[in-house]
Structure formats: structure tokens, C-alpha cells
N, C-alpha and C positions, 0 to 999 in steps of 0.2 A: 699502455695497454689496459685496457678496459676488464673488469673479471669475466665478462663475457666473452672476449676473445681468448682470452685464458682459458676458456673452457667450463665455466660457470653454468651452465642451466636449469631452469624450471626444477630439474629433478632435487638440486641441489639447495635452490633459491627457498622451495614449499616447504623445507627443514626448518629454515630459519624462524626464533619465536622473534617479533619484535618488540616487543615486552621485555625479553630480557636481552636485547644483543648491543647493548647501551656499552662501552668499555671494551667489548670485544671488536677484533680484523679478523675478517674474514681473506684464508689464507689457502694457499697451496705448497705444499711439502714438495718442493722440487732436488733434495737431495738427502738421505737418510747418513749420518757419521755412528760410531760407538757414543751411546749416548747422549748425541742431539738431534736438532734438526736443521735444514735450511727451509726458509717457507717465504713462500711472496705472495702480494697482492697484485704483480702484475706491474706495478711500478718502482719496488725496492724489495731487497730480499735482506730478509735477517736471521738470526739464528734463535730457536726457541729451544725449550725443554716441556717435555712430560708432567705434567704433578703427580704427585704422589696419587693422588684420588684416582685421574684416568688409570694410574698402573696398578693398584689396587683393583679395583672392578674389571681389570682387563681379565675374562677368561682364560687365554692364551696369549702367544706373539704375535696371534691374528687381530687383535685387536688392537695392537701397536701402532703406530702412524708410519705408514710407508711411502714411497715416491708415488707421487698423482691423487695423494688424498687431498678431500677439503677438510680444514680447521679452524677450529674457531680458537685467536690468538688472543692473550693478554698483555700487555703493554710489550706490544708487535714491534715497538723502533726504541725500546731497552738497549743502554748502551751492553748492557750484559748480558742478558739470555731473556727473551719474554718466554710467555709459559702455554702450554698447548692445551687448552681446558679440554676440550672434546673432539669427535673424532666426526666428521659427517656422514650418513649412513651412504655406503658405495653404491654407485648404477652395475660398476662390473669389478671382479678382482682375481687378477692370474694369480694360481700358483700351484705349487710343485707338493707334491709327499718329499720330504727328504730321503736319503741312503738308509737302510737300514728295515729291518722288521714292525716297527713299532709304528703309532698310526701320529705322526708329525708333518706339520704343512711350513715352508716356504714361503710366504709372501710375496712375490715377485714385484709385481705391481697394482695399481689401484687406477678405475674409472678409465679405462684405454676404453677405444672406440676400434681400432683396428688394432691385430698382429702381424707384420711380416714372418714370417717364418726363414728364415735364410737358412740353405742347400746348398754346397758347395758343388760345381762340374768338373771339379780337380779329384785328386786323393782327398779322400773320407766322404766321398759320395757314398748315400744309404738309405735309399729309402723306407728301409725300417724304421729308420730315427723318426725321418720326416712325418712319419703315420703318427708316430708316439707325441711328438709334438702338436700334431693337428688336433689329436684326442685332447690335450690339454686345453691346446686353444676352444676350441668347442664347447668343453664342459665350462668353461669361463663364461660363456656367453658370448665371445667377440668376436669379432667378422676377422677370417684367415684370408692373407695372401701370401703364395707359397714364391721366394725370390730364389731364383736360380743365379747363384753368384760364378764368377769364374768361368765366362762363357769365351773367351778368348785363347782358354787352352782348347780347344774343342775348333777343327775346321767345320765350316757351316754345316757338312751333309751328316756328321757326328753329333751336332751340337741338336738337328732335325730327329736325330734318334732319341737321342736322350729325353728330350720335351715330349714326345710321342709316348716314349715310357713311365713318365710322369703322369701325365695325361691319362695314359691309358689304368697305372695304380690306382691315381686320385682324380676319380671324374667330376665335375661338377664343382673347380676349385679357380678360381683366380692365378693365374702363373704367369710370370715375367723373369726370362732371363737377360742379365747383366753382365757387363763388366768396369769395375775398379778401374780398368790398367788402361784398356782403349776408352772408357766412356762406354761401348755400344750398348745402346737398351737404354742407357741410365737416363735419359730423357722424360721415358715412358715412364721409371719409375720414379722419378722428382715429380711426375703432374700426380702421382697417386695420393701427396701429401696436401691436402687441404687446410685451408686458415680456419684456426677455429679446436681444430678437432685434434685427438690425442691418441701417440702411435708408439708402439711397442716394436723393438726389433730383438728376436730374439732368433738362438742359432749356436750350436758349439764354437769353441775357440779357434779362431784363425780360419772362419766361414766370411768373414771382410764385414762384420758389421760396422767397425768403427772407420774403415776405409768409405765406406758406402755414407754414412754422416760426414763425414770429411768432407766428400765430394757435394753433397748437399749443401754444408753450408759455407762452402767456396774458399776453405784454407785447409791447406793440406796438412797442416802440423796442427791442428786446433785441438786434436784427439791422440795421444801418441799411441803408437802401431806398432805391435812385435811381430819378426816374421813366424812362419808355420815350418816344421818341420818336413821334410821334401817327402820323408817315406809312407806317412799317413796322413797327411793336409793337417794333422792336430797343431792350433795352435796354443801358444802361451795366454794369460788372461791379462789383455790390456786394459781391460776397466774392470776395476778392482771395487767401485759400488755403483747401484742405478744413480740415474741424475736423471733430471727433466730438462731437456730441451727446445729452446723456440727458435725455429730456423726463420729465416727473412720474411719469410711472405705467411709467417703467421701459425703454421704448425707447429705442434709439440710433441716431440719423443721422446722416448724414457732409451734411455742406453743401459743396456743389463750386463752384467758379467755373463759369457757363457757357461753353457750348463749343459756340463757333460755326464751326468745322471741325474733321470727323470724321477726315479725310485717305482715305487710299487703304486699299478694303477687302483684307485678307485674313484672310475670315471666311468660309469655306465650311459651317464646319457650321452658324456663324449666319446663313447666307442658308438652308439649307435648312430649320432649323427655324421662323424667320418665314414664309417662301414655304412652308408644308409642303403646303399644296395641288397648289400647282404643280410640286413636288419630287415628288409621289406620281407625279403624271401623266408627268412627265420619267422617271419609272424603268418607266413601261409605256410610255415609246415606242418604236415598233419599229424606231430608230435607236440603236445604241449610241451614234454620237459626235456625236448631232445636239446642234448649237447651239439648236434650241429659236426659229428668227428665219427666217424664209422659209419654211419648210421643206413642202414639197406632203407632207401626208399624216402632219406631225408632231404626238402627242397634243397636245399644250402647245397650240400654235398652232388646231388644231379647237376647242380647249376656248375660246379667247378670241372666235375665229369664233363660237362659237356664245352667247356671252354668260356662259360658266359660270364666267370668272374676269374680270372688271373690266378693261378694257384700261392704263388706269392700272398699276394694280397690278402688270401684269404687264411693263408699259416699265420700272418701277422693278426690278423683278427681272431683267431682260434687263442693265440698264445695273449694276447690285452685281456680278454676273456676270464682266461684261466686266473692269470692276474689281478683283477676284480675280485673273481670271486674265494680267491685267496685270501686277499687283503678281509671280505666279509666276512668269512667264516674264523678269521683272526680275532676282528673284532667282535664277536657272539663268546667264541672261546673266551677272549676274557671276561667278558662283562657274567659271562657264568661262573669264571671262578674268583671275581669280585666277591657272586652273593657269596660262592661257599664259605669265601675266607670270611664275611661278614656273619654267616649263622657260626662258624667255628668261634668268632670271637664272643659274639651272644650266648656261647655256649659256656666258655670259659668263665664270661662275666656272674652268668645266673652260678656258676659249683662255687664261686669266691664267695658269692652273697650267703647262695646255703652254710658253705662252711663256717663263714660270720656269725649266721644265726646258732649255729651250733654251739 
């Protein structure tokens, strides 16, 4: 396999100095361990490490090498670890706030071109999740399609409801429902995987993504599969880290752990491109700073009045909202009492000097 069907292009290619890429392999991290890497050219995979320099200059853990980046490797087929000099600068990169108050990101993945999104039609169907999901995917940059898994527990004229309400939440959305158990659907969605190109399946525990790879790449035990608990569809986490994937005919996807919290959003451009409805009407209301929630006379709110946007849908974009702008006014509070602690210190410092001179 060629780096080009690997997923190599232009965008990544115009990086390279050729001047100095003399010693270096040009690689792709197709599986992330505690403290190393696996990384291939496409025709052998090896294990590298970090240098001290990249992790030094690393800002954050964003800056880390994750599953579907490009690297430039030094002595790439070392019987003992080659070394990961630098990091390619990404086309796209998923990831998450983690749990918690504080403004910390995830890494999910690196350079996808598509995300499934996988929805269960069994126990733990929600489409709240699925909105929260979509915001992420969006504010990433990559093209969602939303997989309705578990369409076998559903008789057809139930299963015709459910897509209807889908549909009718998330307009304007790519959706295919499946099933693992019978195959149905699963046709449509194996022709959605194209050679070449790099796909992300992402979805809570025991939503059948690793069922759904399975059935792609035509062995049933190639991925091992924990069942889901009867009373809430939550399943156990069978894939315990991402990996990069090349099924037969050429495609590549990243297998994630699922992710049963998203954390706190700050995602504005991906609220507004999910919500783009509600975003159109939010820009012709004739409130500059209206909140969009009570309000006598505010578009948003007429439109919900009047049936034009799904009341659901629109609590869920009320409450992402509020979440955003949580997460900002977090981050302003600290960085204002950053300065103060910084004049309190300056302050401290200049009465030590005095007292010195004294």
C-alpha cells in the first residue's frame, strides 16, 4: 500500500521540507500504547517513541501523537523503538473536554475525513446524546453520518417511526439504519467506506461498533465483543485503545473506546452548525442579545410556539448553549484571577525589595 492510499495527501505532502527529510519515514501512528507508538508506512508497522524535544515543546497532550497522525520517524525498522521527531500539522482532529470543571481536551483522533455516529434502536436510545455527539463532530470539521444500529429489534412500521423522528430532530443529516444480527441495511452501509479515505466510528459502549467492524471485515472474532446489559443497552468497553484500521477494499478506521461523557461543551461553531435551523432564526431575531428562552417576541421562541422547530430539539440547544457559555465565562474568571494572583505576587515581591533596602 502506497502512502497515498494510506491516506497521504497534498495537504500533508506541501509539509514536507526536502532538504531535510533525508534519514526520516514518513509514517502513520495507527495505534497509541502507554508510552509508545505503533506507526506504518503502509507496508510494515513498527513501534517508535517520542523524543524528549517533541515532549518538551509539546504545549499540551494535544500535541502528543495520536491514532491517524502523520510522522516523521527516525530509524523507522529499529529493532528497538525508532523515535517520532515531529508531529505533521493535522487537516482535522476529533476530540472531547474531558469530565470535570476545568478546560482539559481528549484527543480522540487525528485527519478523519468522515464520523459515523452510531445510535442504538434498542435500550439507551437518546437522542440528546446523538445531538451532543453531532456538536462535536461539526466543531471538528468532519462530515457526520448518523448509524442507527439495532434495527432488528424494531418491526418495520416501528423502525419507520423512529427514522421519521430522527429525521424530523436532525434535519439535513446523512442516516442509515442497520443491523449486526440480520445484516439488514449493512450493505448500504459497507458501500459508505471508500479506498483511500479515513473513518471514525464513534458511539457509547454496547451501540455495536465493534460488531459493525466485524461484520466489515468479514471475521466475526477479529474484534472481541462484550454483551450490553438488558436493562439500559450500556455496554462494557471492548476496545480498550483507538487503532487504525484497513479493511479489504482499502478504507481506514479508527476504532475508539466508547464515550459515555462528553464533558462540558465549548463548541459554538458546532452548536450552531447542528442547530442550523435555529441559528438562521437566532440571527433574524430582533434582539441582539437575546437568550433565545422566555423571551415575548423572540424569533426562536415563536418558531417553537408555533410547531416549526420540535420543542425537544430546541431544550437541547437551549441547555449546549448555556454549556458553552459556562465553560467561557469559566475560562475569563480564571485568567482574571491569574492576573490578580500575578499583581498580589508583584506586590509581595516589590515590600521584600523595600524591606532589603531598608
Amino acid at each position: 500500500m502506497t502512502l497515498e492510499e494510506f491516506g497521504f495527501g497534498s495537504w500533508f505532502r506541501d509539509q514536507l521540507d526536502p532538504d531535510h527529510a533525508d534519514g526520516f519515514v514518513v509514517a502513520r501512528v495507527t495505534a497509541v500504547h502507554k508510552g509508545e507508538c505503533e506507526v506504518s508506512d503502509g507496508e510494515a508497522t513498527h513501534s517508535a517513541k517520542t523524543t524528549g524535544r517533541l515532549r518538551h515543546r509539546a504545549k499540551s497532550k494535544l500535541d502528543y501523537p495520536t491514532v491517524g497522525d502523520w510522522v516523521l520517524v527516525k530509524d523507522f525498522d529499529h529493532e528497538d523503538f525508532g523515535t517520532i521527531q515531529s508531529v505533521l500539522k493535522r487537516q482535522s482532529e476529533l476530540k472531547r473536554k474531558t469530565a470535570g470543571r476545568t478546560t482539559r481536551y481528549q484527543l480522540v483522533a487525528a485527519n478523519i475525513d468522515t464520523a459515523f455516529i452510531m445510535q442504538t434502536l434498542g435500550p439507551g436510545y437518546n437522542l440528546q446524546r446523538l445531538e451532543r455527539y453531532l456538536v462535536m463532530v461539526n466543531e471538528s470539521g468532519i462530515e457526520p453520518v448518523v448509524l442507527l444500529s439495532k434495527s432488528d429489534l424494531l418491526p418495520p412500521e416501528q423502525l419507520a417511526v423512529k427514522i421519521a423522528e430522527v429525521e424530523e430532530r436532525i434535519p439535513d443529516v446523512c442516516l442509515y439504519a442497520f443491523s449486526n444480527v440480520d445484516q439488514a441495511g449493512l450493505d448500504e452501509v459497507r458501500a459508505l467506506f471508500e479506498p483511500g479515505r479515513t473513518y471514525c466510528v464513534i458511539g457509547t459502549s454496547g451501540v455495536g461498533k465493534t460488531s459493525l467492524l466485524n461484520n466489515l471485515l468479514g471475521e466475526e472474532d477479529y474484534l472481541f465483543t462484550l454483551p450490553v446489559r438488558e436493562k439500559d443497552g450500556k455496554g462494557l468497553h471492548s476496545t480498550t485503545w483507538r487503532e487504525l484500521i484497513t479493511l479489504d477494499n482499502g478504507a481506514h478506521v479508527v476504532d475508539t473506546p466508547g464515550m459515555r461523557e462528553l464533558g462540558n461543551m465549548d463548541v459554538n461553531e458546532g452548536i450552531d452548525e447542528t442547530f442550523d435551523d435555529i441559528s438562521a432564526l437566532a440571527a433574524r431575531c430582533k434582539f441582539n442579545d437575546c437568550s433565545h428562552v422566555g423571551t415575548l417576541g423572540c424569533a426562536v421562541v415563536e418558531a417553537v410556539e408555533r410547531g416549526e422547530i420540535p420543542e425537544a430539539r430546541y431544550n437541547n440547544y437551549v441547555r449546549l448553549m448555556k454549556e458553552a457559555a459556562f465553560h467561557e465565562q469559566s475560562a475569563l474568571e480564571k485568567k482574571d484571577q491569574d492576573k490578580k494572583l500575578g499583581r498580589f505576587y508583584r506586590s509581595v515581591q516589590g515590600s521584600n525589595r523595600t524591606r532589603k533596602g531598608d
